[in-house]
N, C-alpha and C positions, 0 to 999 in steps of 0.2 A: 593773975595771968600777966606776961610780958609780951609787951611786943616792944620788937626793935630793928634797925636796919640791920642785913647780913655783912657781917665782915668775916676777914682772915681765917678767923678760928671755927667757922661752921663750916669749914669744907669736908672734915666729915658726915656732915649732912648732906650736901651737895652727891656726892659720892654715893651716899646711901640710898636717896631718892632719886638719882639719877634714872632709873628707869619708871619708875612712880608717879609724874609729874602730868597733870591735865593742863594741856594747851586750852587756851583761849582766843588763842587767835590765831584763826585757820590758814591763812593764807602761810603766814610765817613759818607756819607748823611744818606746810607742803612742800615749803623753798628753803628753810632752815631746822628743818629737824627737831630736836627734843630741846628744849629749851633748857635746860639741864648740861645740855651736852657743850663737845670744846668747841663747836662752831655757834650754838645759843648763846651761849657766854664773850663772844668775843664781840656783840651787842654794846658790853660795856664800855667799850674801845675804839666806838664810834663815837667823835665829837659833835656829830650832828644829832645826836639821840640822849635825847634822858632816860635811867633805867634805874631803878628801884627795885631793890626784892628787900621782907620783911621775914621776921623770925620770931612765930608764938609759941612760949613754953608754957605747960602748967602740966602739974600731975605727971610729969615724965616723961607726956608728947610732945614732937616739936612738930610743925607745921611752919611751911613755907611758903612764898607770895611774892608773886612780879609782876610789877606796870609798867609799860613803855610810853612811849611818847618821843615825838620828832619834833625838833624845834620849830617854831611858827605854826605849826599845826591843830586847830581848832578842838581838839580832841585825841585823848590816852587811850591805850588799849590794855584790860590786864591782859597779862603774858600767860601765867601759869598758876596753877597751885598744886600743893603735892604734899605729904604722899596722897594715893587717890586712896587708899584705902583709911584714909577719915575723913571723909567728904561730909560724914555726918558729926564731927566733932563740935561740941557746943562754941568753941574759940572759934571759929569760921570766920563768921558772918563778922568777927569784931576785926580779923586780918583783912577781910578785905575792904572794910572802911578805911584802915591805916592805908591802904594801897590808893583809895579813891581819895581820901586826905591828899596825898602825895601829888596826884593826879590837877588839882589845887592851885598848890603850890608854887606846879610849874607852869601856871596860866590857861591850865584846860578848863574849857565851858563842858566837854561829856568827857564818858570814862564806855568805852564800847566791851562788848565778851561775843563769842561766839561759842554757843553751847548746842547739844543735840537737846533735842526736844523733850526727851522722855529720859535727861538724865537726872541724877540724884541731885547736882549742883543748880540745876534750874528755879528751884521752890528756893533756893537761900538767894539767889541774886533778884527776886523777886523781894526777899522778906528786907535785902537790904537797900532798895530802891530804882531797883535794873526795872526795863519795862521793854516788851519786844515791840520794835518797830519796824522790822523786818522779816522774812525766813529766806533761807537758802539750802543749796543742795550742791555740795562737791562732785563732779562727774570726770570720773577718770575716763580721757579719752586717747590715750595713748594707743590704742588701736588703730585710729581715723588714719596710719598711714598706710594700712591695707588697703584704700579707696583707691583708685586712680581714675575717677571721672571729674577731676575737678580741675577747671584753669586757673593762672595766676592772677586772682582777683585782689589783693592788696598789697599795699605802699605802706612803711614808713611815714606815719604823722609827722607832719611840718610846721612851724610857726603858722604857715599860711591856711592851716588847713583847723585851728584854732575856733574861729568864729563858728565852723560847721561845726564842731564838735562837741562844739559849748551849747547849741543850739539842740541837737539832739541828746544832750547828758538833762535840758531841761523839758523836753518832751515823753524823756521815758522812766526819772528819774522821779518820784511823786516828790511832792515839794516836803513832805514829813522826814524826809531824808536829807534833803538841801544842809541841814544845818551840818549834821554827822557825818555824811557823806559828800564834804562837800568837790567840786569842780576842780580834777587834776590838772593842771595847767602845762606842767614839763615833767608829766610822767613819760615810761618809756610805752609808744602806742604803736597799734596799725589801722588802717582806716580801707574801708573799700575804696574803687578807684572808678568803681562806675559809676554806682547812683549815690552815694557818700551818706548811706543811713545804714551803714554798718561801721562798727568800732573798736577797738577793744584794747583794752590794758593790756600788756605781760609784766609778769612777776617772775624774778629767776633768782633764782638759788641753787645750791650744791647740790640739794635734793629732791628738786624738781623744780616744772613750770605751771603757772597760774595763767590763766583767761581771765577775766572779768571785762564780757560783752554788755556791749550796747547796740540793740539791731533793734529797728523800728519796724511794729507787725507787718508795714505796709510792703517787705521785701518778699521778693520771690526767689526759689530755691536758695533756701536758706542753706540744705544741707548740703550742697555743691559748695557755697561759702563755708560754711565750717572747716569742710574738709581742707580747699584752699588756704584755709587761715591757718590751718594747725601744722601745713605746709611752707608754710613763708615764715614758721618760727625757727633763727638761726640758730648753728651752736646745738642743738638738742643733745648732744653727747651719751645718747641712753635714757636720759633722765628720766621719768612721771612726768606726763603733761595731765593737768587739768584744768577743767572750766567750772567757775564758779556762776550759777545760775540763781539769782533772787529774785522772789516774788512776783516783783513786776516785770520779770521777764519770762514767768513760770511756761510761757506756751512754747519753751525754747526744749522742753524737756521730755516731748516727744520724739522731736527728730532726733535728738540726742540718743533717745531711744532705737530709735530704727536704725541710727548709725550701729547699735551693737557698744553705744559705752555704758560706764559702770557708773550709778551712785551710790552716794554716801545716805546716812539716814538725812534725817533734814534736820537743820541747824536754826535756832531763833540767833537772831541780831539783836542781843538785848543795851539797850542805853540807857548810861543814870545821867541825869544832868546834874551840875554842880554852877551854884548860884548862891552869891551873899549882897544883904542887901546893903543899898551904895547910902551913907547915911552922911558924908558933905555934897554941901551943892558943887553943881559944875556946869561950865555956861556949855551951850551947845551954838553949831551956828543956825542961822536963822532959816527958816521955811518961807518958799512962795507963797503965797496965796494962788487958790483958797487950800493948799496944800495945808496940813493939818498932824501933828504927830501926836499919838499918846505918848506922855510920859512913862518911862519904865523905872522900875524899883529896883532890879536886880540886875545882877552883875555877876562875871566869873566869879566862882569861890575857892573856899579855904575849907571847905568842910562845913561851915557855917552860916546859919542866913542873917 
């Protein structure tokens, strides 16, 4: 078996699996379409992002493979694999090591995937070191702007508005997540404006909008706020709006319900950590007393411990 980076000459493979292709990561998926496609591909042409795809032949199938990754970024995401119809190919599990290799390379400590729960791809990213740390659930709410009981309950996050938000990203956020998920600092956000324990990302793309809230149990009418929020997103131009709803904020998925929106099946967040052990010494600075630190062994990797 070969595996190798994609260049020039496999664009007729490109072509071929263009429609073929299992995203990984869902948000992208919602806001940029097929990865595959002329707007997934122009990913490469961002110089703020590293992007990698690989190419396994053996026996007369090819199979294809894409990781991302944003610079200074703690953590890769694979992209895609394709075609879907040899998800059980024995070469698999060896492409996506080259893709979490890669992953490595460019200084990530994980390698994230978002896969549905009950898919064929789940037992391979398991068998090559993925592990779910999360679930979630896609909920198209593109509807929410039938409502009309809801007032203008959020602003535009601000530098100022920082400390509260960092404060509630650690109260609702379990700390098993802190590393992978870590604390957006100048993403683009909105924030309630009364009681400041509502929050939320937006994600935009060509082919739709992304949520991903942060609402603390302790609010009330929460589905007035939805409905407001999904109201104060500019620019909607038609698009798909959706909300991405995880685990620990699963109690969000009733109201969502009663608003009348739609999910998806539900999705593990699986994460492989990548760590090689750090074998010269290196001085560190010094500890208060009686402050105390273990020593650590490991370090971002290479594929390698």
């Amino acid at each position: 078996m070969t595996i190798r980076p994609l260049d020039i000459l496999d664009l007729p493979f490109i072509h071929r699996y263009r429609n073929q292709a299992l995203t990984l990561d869902s948000l992208r998926s919602l806001t940029r379409g097929n990865p595959l496609g002329p707007v997934g591909f122009m990913s490469y042409l961002n110089p703020a992002r590293h992007v990698y795809s690989a190419v396994s032949q053996e026996n007369g199938t090819t199979l294809l493979g894409g990781i991302i990754h944003t610079r200074d970024k703690p953590f890769a995401r694979l992209y895609y694999v394709a075609p879907i119809n040899e998800l059980d190919n024995p070469a698999l599990p060896e492409l996506i090591e080259d893709l979490t290799n890669q992953a490595g390379v460019w200084g990530a400590f994980h390698v994230i995937a978002d896969i549905d729960q009950n898919h064929l791809l789940y037992p391979i990213l398991r068998q090559v070191g993925f592990s779910v740390y999360a679930w979630q659930r896609i909920w198209d709410i593109s509807n929410l702007d039938k409502q009309d009981n809801s007032p203008g309950d959020w602003i535009n996050a601000r530098s100022i508005h920082q400390t509260t938000i960092q404060n509630l990203y650690y109260q609702i956020v379990p700390p098993l997540m802190h590393p992978v998920e870590p604390f957006e600092k100048n993403a683009n956000g909105v924030i309630c404006k009364d009681d400041r324990k509502c929050y939320s990302l937006i994600w935009s793309g060509i082919y739709g909008i992304v949520l991903t809230p942060l609402i603390h149990p302790e609010v009330t009418n929460v589905a007035d706020k939805l409905i407001s929020l999904f109201r104060h997103i500019p620019d909607k131009r038609g698009r798909p709006i959706y909300m991405c709803v995880r685990s620990y904020q699963a109690w969000l998925e009733p109201v969502l319900e009663d608003l009348g929106a739609r999910p998806s099946e539900r999705q593990a967040i699986m994460v492989k950590h990548l760590v090689r052990f750090i074998h010269d010494e290196q001085t560190v600075p010094s500890v208060p007393s009686p402050v105390s630190i273990q020593p650590s062994g490991y370090k971002q990797i290479n594929g390698k411990k």
